[in-house]
N, C-alpha and C positions, 0 to 999 in steps of 0.2 A: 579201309584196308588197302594197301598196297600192293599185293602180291598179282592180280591180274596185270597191272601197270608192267611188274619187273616181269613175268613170261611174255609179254609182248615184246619186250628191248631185248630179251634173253632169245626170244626166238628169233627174233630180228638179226642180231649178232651173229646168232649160229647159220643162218643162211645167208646172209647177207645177200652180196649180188645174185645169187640162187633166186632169189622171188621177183628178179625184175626178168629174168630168163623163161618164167614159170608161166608163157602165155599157150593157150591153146586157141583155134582160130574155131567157131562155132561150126564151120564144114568140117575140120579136124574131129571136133568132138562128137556131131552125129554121125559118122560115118565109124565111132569109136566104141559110143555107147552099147556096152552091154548088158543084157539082164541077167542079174547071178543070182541064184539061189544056194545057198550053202547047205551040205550035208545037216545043217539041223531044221532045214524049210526058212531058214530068215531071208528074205527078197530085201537085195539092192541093186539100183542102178550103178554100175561103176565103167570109169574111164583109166585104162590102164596107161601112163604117163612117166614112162623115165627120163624124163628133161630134166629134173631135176628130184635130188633124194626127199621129195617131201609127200607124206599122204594128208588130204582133207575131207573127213568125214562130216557130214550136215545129217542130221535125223532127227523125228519127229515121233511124237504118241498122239493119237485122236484126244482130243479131251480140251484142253489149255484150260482157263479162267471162267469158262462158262459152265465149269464144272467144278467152283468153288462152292458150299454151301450159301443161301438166299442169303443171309444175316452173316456173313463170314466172307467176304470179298476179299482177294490179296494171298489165300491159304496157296493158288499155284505158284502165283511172283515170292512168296517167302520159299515152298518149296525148292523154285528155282535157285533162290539166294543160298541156297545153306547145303546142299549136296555134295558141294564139295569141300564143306568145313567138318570133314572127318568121317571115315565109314571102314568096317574092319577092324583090323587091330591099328590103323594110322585113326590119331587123334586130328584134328585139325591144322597144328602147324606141322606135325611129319606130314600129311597129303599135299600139304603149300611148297613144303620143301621137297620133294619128291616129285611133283609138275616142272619146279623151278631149276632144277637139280641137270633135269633132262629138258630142258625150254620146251616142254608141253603145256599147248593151249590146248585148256576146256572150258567150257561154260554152257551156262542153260539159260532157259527163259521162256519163259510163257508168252502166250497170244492169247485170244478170242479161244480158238478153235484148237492149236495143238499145245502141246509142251516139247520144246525144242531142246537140243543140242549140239552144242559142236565142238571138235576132235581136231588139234594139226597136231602134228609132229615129226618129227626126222626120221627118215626108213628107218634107220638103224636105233632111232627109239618105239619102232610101234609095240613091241608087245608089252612092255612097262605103260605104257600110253593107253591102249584098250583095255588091261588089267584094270589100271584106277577107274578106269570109265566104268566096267564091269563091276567095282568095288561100290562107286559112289550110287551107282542104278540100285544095287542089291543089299546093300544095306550097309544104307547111312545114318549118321550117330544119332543126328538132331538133339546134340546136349546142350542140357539146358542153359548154359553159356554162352554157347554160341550162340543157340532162337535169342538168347535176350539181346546180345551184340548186334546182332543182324535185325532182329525187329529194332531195337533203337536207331540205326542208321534208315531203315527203312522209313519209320513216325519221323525223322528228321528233316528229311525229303519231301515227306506228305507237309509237316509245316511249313516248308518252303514255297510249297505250290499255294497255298492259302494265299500269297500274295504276288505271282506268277499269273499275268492277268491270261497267257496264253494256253497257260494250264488250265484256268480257270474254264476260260470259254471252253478248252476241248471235251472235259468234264460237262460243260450244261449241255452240249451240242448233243451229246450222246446220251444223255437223260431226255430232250424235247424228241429225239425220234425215236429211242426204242423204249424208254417210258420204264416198266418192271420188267423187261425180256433181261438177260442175261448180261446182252452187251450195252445195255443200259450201263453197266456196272462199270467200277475202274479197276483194268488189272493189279494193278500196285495196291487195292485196298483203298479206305478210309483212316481215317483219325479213331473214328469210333470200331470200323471191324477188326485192326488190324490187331490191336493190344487184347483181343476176346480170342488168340488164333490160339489153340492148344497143340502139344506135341501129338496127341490124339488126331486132331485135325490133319497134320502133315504126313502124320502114315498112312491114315484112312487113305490123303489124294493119292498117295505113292500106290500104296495096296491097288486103287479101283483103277486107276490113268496109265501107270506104267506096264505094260502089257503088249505081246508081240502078233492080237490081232490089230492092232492099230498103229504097228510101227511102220515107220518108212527111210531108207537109207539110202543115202548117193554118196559117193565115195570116188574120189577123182586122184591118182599120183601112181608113184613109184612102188607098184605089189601085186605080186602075180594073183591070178582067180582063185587057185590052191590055198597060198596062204590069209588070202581078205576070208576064205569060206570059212577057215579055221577059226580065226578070229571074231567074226561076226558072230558065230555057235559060244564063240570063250566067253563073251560080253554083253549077248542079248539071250542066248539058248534057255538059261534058269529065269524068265521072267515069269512071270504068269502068262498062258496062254491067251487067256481073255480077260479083256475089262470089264469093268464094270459101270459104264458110263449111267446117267441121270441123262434122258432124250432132251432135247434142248428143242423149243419147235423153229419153225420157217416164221421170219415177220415181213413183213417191210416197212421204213420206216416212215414216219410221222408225214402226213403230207401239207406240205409248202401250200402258200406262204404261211410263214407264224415267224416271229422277233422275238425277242428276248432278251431285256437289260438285266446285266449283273453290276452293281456298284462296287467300284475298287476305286480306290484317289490315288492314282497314279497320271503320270504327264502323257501317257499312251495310250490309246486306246486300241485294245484288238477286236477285231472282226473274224469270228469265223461262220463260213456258208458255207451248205448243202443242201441234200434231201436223195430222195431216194435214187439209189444206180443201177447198175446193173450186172446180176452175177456171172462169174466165169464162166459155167455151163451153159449162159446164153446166146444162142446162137448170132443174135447181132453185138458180140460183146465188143469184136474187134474193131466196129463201126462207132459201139462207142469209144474204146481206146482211142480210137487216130481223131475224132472229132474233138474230143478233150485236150487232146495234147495242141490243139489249135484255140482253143477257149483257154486253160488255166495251164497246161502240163510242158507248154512250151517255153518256161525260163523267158530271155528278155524280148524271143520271136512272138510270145503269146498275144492272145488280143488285150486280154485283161491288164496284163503288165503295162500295152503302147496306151492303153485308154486309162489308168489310172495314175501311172508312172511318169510315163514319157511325156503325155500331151497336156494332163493335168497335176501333176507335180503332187500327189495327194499323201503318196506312200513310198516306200523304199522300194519293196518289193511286194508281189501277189500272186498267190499259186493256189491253184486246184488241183484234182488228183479223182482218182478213181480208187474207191478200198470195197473188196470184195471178200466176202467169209463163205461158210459153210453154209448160214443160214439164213443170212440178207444181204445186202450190197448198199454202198452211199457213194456220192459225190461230196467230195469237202476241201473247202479252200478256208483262206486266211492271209490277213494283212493286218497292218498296224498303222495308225496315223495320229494325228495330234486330235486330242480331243474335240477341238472349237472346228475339227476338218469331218469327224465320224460320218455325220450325214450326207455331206458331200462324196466323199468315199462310197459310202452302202448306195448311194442313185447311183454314181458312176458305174454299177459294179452291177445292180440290178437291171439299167439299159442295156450294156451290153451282152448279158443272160438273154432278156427277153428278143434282140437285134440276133441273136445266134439260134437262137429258140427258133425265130420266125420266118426267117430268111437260111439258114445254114450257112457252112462256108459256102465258098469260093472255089472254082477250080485248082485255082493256084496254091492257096492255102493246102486243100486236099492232096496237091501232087508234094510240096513241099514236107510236108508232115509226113508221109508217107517213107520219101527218099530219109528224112532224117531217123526215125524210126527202126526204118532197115539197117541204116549205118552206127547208128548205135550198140546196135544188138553187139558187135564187135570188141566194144568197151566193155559192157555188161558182162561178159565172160572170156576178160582177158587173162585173167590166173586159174589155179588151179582153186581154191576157195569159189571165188564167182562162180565157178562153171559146179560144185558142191552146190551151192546153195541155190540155183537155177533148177538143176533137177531135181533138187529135193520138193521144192515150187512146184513145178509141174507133175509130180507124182500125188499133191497136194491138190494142186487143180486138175486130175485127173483127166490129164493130155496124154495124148500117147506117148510112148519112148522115142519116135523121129521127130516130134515136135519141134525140135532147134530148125531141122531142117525142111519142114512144111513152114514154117511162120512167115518168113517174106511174101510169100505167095497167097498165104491167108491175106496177110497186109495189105499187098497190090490188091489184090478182088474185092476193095471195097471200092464202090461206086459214092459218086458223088452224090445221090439218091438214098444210098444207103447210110453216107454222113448228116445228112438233113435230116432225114428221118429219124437217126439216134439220137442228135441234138434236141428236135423235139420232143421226145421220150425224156429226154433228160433235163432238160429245163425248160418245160412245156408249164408247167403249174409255178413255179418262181421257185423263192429259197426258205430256205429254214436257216433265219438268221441269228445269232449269238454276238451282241455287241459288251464288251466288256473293258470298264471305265469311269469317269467322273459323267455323275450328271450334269446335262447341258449347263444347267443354269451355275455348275462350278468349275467348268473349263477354262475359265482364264484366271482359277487364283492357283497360286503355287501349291505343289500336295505340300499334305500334310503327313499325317503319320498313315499308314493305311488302315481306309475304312473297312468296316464287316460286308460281309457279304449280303445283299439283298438283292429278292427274284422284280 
């Protein structure tokens, strides 16, 4: 389907140089933020912004994919797919025409942990804008032509990934550490759960998930307190008041070292590593942030990139990352190299874990990371959107509302003690590795057609 494609060039059009105009400077925005409660009790964070006529709402509901049923994985990512393929008296192509009509972006989508949303549109379209939103939240068609359109594009994708060696590994990475927990699971579904998903299935998650003790709102542009309060009661007010969630417990994942070969005959071979991280709530979190960003997070400043890239020519690129949820946290990186190169890659890539484990940075490293960090933040929420979808994050990880403007200072107060120390935490026991690829002994003949999958 084409229709997200055309309201992004549609919205695009209609603001044109407006959105290069639309930056707000992170001091602007904490000294801006407020917390609004609307006459029907709905809490948003909102920054009130006439630089330019544009509002950008980001919101969430507790629940996302880990509140799909055990045997039924995919029911929120379908959920998410089809909301907006008709609800009310608009079938599907009037809602398409009606977004596109008025260059109103929406869309939805699932994670782990919430079920997302997001809103822009032109001042002088919001209340046709919040209606549909308010239409597609509260009752949407989910007719049976459209679930089968959209599950068929959905199974089309999942066959895709069947040979996607990068999908592949991301899929075992996240079965070897969280095993039967939830986020063992893949958002998007299986082959097998996806076509067992009923219309039954999709109201149930609507019914239990959409619900306004679990919602959260940031909202960044051009619209006074009066009229967002009005609005917010027009579009979330009729939801349920409470969900009904299924408790999801606390894990942590799988612990390092453990490997894992998956057979694909492809000329590629990917790598992805992790194991266990550390959650947001943690109070050495930001010690692991800035130590990471000097191991995998740091693009071509990183170690990993100079020691696999640069000095041994192994891989194009290599990155790690920090992913934190509601109910565990990992470390996960990935690269790709030529098969007869794999093993040489994974030592390269485990020395300097274990070199970083054992030793920590450097001073220098740690002041560098630090200054980059800080200055970035500035990019991070240079439009009106960024700075939406930034607070809705930290209402998320349940930071306070001056957070933009405490962070620097959190960042500076880690000590060099303090980055050692989280490094060892973090890749003190090695990795949980997923290599996926031709086996050794068939890396130098040319693929063939792709093989099946084997553990």
């Amino acid at each position: 389907m084409t229709y997200p494609f055309l309201r992004r060039v549609a919205f695009s059009l209609a603001t044109g140089a407006a959105l290069a105009l639309a930056s707000i400077s992170p001091s602007q925005a904490a000294a801006k933020i407020q917390r609004l409660v609307s006459p029907g009790g709905i809490e948003a964070w909102f920054v009130q912004d006439a630089t330019v006529p544009l509002i950008a709402m980001e919101y969430s509901f507790a629940g996302g994919s880990a509140q799909d049923p055990k045997d039924k994985s995919g029911v929120a990512n379908l959920v998410g797919d089809l909301l907006d393929e008709g609800s009310g008296d608009l079938d599907s192509k009037t809602f398409h025409e009606r977004l596109d009509r008025r260059a109103i972006e929406l869309s939805f989508s699932a994670t782990r942990d919430t079920f997302r949303g997001s809103l822009r549109m032109l001042r002088d379209n919001k209340d046709e804008a919040f209606d549909l939103l308010r239409s597609a939240l509260t009752s949407p068609h989910f007719d049976t032509a459209d679930v089968e359109r959209i599950r068929s594009q959905v199974l089309s994708g999942l066959r895709r990934e069947t040979t996607n060696p990068t999908s592949l590994a991301s899929r075992k990475f996240l079965e070897v550490a969280f095993g039967d927990h939830p986020y063992g699971r893949q958002t998007n579904g299986t082959l097998d759960s996806v076509p067992t998903i009923s219309v039954a299935d999709l109201k149930d998650y609507v019914g239990r998930v959409l619900a306004k003790d679990g919602l959260k709102v940031a909202v960044v542009g051009d619209v006074d307190p009066e009229t967002l309060g009005k609005l917010l009661d027009h579009t979330f007010g009729s939801l349920p008041a409470k969900a009904n969630l299924t408790p999801v417990p606390d894990i942590e994942a799988a612990k390092p070292p453990q490997r894992t070969f998956v057979t694909l005959d492809v000329p590629q071979t990917v790598i992805t590593f992790g194991g266990p991280g550390v959650k947001r709530s943690d109070p050495n979190f930001m010690a692991a942030y800035v130590v990471n960003h000097i191991l995998g997070g740091g693009g071509l400043s990183s170690r990993l990139y100079r020691e696999v890239r640069e000095k041994r020519g192994l891989a194009y690129s290599v990155f790690e990352s920090l992913l934190w949820m509601e109910h565990s946290a990992v470390f996960i990186g990935n690269t790709g190299t030529r098969a007869d190169r794999a093993g040489d890659t994974i030592d390269a890539i485990d020395k300097e874990v274990r070199r970083i484990a054992e030793e920590g940075p450097t001073q220098k490293e740690l002041d560098e990371a630090k200054s980059y960090l800080k200055g970035s933040q500035m990019l991070a929420l240079d439009t009106s959107s960024k700075l939406a979808q930034a607070l809705l994050q930290y209402q998320q990880d349940k930071l306070p509302i001056d957070y933009i403007e405490k962070r620097n200072a959190i960042v500076d107060a880690v000590t060099l003690d303090d980055a050692k120390a989280a490094a060892k935490r973090l890749w003190g026991q090695g990795l949980l590795t997923v290599v996926v690829g031709r086996a050794p002994q068939a890396a130098a003949q040319p693929a063939a057609a792709p093989a099946t999958k084997s553990n």
